[in-house]
C-alpha positions in Angstrom: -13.7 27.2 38.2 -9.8 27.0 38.5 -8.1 26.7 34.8 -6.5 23.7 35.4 -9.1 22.0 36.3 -11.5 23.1 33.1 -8.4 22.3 31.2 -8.2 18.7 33.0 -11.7 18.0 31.9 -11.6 19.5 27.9 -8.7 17.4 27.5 -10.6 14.5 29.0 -13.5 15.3 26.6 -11.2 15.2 23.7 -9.8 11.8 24.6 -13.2 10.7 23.2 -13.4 12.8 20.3 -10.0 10.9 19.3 -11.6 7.7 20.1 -13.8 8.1 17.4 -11.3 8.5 14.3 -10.6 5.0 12.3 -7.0 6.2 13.4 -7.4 5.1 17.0 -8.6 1.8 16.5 -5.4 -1.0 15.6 -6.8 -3.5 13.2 -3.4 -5.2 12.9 -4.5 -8.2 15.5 -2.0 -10.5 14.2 1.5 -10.7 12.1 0.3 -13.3 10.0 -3.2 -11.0 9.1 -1.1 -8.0 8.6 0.8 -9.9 5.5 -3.2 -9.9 4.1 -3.9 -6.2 5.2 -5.9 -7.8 7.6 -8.2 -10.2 6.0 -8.7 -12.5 7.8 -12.3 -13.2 9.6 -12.8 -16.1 7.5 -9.5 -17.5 8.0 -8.9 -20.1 10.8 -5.6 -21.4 9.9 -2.8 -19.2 11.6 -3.0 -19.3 15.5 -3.4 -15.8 15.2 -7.0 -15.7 13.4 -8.1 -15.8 17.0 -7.8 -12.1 17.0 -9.9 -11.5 13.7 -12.7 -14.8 14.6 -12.9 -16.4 17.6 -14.6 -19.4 16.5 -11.9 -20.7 14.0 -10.4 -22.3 17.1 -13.1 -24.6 17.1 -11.5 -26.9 13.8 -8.2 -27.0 15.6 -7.1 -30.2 17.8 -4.6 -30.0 20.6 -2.9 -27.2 21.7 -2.0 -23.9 19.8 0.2 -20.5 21.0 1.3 -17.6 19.4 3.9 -14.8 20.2 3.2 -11.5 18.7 5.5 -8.1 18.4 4.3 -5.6 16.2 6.3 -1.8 16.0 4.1 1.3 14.9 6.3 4.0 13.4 3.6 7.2 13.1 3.9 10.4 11.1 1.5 13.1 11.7 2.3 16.3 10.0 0.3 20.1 9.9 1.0 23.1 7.6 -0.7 26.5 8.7 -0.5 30.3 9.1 1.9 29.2 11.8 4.1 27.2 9.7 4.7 23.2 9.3 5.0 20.9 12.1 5.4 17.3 13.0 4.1 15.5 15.8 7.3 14.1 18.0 6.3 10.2 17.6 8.6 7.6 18.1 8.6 3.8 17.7 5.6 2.0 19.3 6.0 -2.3 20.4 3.2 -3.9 21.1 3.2 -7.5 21.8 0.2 -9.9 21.8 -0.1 -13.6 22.7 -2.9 -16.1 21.5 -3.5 -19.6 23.2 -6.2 -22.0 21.9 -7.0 -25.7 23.1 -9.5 -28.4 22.1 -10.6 -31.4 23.9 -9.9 -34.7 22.7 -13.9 -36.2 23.6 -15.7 -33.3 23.1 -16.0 -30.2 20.0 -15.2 -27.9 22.3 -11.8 -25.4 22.5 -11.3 -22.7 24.9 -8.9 -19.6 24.1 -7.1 -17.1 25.3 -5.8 -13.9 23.2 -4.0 -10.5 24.9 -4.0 -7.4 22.7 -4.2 -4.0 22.0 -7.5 -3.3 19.8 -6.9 0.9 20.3 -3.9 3.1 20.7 -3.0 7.0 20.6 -0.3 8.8 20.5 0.3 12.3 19.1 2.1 15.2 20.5 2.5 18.8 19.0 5.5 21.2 19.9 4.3 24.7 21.2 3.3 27.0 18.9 1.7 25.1 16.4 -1.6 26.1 17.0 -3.1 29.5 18.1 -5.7 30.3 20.3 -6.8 33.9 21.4 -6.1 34.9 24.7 -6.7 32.6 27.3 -8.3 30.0 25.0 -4.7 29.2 24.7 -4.7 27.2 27.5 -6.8 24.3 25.9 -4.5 23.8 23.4 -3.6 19.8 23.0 0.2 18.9 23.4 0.5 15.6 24.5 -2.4 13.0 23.8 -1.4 9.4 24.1 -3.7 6.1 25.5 -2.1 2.5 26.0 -4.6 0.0 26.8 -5.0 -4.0 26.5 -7.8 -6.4 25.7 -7.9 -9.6 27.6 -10.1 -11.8 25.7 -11.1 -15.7 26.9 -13.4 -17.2 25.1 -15.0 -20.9 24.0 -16.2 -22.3 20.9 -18.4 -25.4 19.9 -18.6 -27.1 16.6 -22.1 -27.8 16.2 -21.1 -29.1 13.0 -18.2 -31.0 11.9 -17.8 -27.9 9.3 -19.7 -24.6 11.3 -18.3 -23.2 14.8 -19.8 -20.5 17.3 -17.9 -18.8 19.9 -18.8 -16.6 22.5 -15.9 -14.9 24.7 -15.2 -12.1 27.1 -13.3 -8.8 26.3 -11.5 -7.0 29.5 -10.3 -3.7 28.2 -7.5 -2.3 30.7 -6.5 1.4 30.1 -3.7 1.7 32.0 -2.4 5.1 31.0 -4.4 7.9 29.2 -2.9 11.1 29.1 -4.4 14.1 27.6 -2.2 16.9 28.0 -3.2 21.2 26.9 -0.9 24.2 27.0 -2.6 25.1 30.2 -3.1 21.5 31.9 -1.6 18.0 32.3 -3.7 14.9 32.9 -3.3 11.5 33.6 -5.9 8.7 34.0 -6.8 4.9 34.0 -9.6 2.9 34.3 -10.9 -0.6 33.2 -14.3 -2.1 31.4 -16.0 -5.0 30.3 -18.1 -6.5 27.0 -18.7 -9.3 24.8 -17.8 -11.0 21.4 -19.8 -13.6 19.2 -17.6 -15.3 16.4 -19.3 -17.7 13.8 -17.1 -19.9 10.9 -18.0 -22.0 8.2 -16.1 -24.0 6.1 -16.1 -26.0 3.1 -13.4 -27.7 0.4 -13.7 -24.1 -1.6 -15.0 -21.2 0.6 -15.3 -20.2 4.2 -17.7 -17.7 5.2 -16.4 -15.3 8.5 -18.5 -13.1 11.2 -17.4 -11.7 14.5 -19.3 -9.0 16.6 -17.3 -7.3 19.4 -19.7 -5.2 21.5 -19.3 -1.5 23.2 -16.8 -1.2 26.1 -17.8 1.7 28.6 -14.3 2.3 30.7 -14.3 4.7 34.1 -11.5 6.8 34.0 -10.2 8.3 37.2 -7.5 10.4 36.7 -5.3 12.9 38.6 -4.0 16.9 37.5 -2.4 19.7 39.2 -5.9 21.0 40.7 -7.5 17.8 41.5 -9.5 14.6 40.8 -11.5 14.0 37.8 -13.5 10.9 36.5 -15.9 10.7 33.6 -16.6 7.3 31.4 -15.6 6.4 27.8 -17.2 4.1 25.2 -15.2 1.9 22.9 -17.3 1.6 19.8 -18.7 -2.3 19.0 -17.4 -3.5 15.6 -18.7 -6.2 13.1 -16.5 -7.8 10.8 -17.7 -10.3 7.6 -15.4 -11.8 5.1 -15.2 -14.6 2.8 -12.0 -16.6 1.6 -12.4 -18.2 -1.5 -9.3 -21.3 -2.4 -8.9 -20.9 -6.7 -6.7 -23.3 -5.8 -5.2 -25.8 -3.1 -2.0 -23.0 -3.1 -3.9 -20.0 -3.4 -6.3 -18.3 -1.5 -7.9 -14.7 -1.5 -10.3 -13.4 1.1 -12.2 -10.3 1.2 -13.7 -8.2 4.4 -16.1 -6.0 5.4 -15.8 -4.1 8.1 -17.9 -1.7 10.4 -17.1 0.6 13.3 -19.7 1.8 15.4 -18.2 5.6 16.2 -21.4 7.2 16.3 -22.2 5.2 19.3 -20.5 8.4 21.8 -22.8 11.2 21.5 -21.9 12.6 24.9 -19.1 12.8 27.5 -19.9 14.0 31.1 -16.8 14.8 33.3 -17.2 15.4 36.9 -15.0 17.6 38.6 -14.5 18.6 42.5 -16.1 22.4 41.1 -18.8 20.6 39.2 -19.7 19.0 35.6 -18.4 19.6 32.8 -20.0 18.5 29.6 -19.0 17.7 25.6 -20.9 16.2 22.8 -19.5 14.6 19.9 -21.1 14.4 16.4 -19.1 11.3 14.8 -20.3 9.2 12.4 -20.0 5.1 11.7 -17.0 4.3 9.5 -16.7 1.1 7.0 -13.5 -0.5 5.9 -12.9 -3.1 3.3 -10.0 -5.5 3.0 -8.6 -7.6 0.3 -5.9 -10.4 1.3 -4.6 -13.0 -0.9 -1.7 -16.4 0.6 -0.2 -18.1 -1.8 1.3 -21.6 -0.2 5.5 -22.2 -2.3 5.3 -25.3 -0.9 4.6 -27.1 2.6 6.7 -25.4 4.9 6.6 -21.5 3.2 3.5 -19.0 2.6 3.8 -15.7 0.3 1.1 -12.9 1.5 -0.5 -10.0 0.3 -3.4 -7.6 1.0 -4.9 -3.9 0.4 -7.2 -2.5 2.7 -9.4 1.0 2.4 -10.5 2.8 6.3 -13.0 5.2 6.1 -12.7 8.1 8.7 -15.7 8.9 11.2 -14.1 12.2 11.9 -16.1 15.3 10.6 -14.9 18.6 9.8 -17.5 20.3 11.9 -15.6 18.6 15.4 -12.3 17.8 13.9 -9.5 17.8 16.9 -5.7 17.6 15.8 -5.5 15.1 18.9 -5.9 12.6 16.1 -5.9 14.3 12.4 -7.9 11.4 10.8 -8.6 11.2 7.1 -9.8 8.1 5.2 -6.2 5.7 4.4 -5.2 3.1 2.1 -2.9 0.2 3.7 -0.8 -2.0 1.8 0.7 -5.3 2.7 3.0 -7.4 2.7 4.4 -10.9 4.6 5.4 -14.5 4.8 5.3 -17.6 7.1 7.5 -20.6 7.4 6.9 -23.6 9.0 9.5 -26.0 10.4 7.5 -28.7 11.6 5.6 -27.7 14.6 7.1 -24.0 14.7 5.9 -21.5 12.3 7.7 -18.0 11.9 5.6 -15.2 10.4 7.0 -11.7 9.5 4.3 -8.7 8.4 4.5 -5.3 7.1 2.3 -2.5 6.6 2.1 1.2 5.0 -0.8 3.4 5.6 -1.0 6.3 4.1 -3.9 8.7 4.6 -5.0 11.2 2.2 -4.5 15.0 2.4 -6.8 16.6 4.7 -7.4 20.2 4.8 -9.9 21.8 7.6 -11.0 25.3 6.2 -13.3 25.8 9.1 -15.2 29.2 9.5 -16.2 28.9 13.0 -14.3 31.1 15.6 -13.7 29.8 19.1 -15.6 31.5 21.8 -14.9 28.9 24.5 -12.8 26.2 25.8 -14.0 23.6 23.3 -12.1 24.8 20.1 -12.9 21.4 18.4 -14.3 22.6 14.9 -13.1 25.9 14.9 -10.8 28.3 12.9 -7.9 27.5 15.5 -7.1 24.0 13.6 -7.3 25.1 10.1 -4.5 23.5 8.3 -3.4 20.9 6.0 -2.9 17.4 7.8 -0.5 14.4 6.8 -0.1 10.9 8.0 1.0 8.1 7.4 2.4 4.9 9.6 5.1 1.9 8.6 3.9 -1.4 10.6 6.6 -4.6 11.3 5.7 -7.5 12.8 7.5 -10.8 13.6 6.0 -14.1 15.7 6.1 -17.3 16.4 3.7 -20.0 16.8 3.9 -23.9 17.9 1.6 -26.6 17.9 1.4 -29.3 20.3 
């Protein structure tokens, strides 16, 4: 077996290992839920809840949209025997649009979001890790996955005050590449699953709960020596909340929120000299969020929100493809309306505790996950901005 090719296919089997991390998946749906650290399954009020519950749609006549643009700044940084280094990470946009409409005659409303639920990107200058020999070659440089969710779905009131969605999730994966000191790849492939979305309301509380299940995605992708393919899961999630009004101007919800990590046990990559195989041993992750809106007046909305992401990365497979570590997110935004416009603006830090890998493990093959080659101390951190703008009509 060439060692391009094996190189190809580790690299593919890490792309998994990095799906696993709470760092992979983008829980910043919407500007407006960013403002509550993204709080917001029980919260049906911005156009824009539709990517946290898809059943809030259902208590909203007429015709709503939303334009989204949120920009990811990441730091990722490593001190070890080899010295300090940062990842080269620039500026991420991603944009996100959210349609909803509800019949006149009938409780039903039918709605459209586009968004990106998962995202990678992390890239290593040479030398920062060392391998012996010709474990060299698998490496990790370059690791970065852009992808979209495509998400129609349709809710019915059965109650004037209780709505159930169901909708469809397309995830697109347009680029994945997964790059080693010995090997370039590139890859793209497409999948499909399901969400359920349930909200209740009353004058004082609503009560919040979405399930998103498991994506599997084909990836085909190309490399220097060949053709490779092998299939990815996206984990399912299941988020709860409940928002609470003390009063008619303020507002505080809190979240629960679990990730199904563990769900990828096992990655099988077929390549034109055989199979390749890698097993992963992560674990689920829970997250909890805290958002509070305070309403100035009619047209103006004050936000804020704390969130705490538990990692499903374990030292015993940890990959510097994405140096995870359990984080603490802080934010901060506003909303305006002006009749039927309504501006939002949304910010975020996350900031991820130290993390050092003292592993005692020496490699002895291509799969240096877990092993003395990543020991080191790992940083991050990530500044979030948003700005959108939603009309009724």
């Amino acid at each position: 077996m060439r060692l391009h090719t094996l190189s190809w296919g580790i690299a593919l089997a890490l792309l998994s290992q990095g799906a696993q991390a709470s760092g992979f998946r983008l829980p910043e749906m919407s500007v407006a839920g960013m403002g509550q650290a993204n709080a917001m399954v029980a919260d049906d009020e911005p156009v824009s809840a539709y990517g946290y519950n898809i059943a809030g749609m259902g208590f909203h006549p007429g015709t709503r949209a939303s334009l989204e643009m949120v920009g990811i700044k990441p730091s990722f940084k490593v001190s070890n025997a080899n010295g300090s280094f940062d990842s080269e990470n620039g500026s991420e946009y991603l944009p996100a649009l959210y349609v909803t409409h509800r019949l006149k005659s009938q409780p039903l409303a039918f709605g459209l979001g586009v968004n990106t639920p998962y995202g990678l990107k992390t890239d290593w200058p040479a030398g920062t890790f060392t391998a012996p020999g010709a474990l060299q070659a698998f490496v990790p440089t370059l690791s970065e996955i852009r992808m979209v969710n495509v998400n129609p779905s349709v809710a019915y009131l059965l109650r004037p005050n209780l709505s159930v969605a169901v909708g469809l999730n397309y995830y697109n994966v347009f680029s994945a590449k997964l790059d080693s000191v010995g090997g370039e790849l590139n890859g793209s492939g497409s999948g499909f699953g399901a969400s359920l979305g349930v909200l209740y309301t009353t004058e004082r509380f609503n009560l919040g709960l979405q399930y998103r299940s498991r994506v599997k995605v084909d990836l085909d992708g190309d490399s220097s020596s060949g053709p490779a393919t092998t299939q990815v899961t996206f984990p399912d999630t299941l988020q709860a909340g409940i928002l609470y009004r003390f009063t008619p101007k303020w507002s505080t919800e809190f979240d629960v929120d679990w990730t199904g990590w563990s769900s990828f046990d096992r990655l099988d990559i077929s390549t034109s000299n055989g199979t390749l195989s890698s097993s992963n041993q992560w674990k689920s992750a829970m997250a909890y969020r805290l958002g509070t809106t305070y309403r100035v007046n009619d047209a103006l909305r004050l936000r804020a929100g704390y969130a705490f992401d538990q990692t499903g990365q374990q030292d015993a497979h940890f990959s510097p493809r994405i140096p995870d570590a359990d984080r603490h997110l802080i934010g901060l935004g506003a909303g305006l309306q002006a009749g039927a416009w309504t501006w939002d603006l949304g910010a975020n830090y996350v900031y991820a505790a130290s993390r050092t890998i003292d592993n005692s493990t020496p490699p002895s093959g291509p799969d240096l996950n877990g092993t003395s080659v990543y020991n080191g101390t790992y940083e991050s951190s990530a500044l979030l901005y948003g700005v959108s703008l939603s009309r009724s009509f």
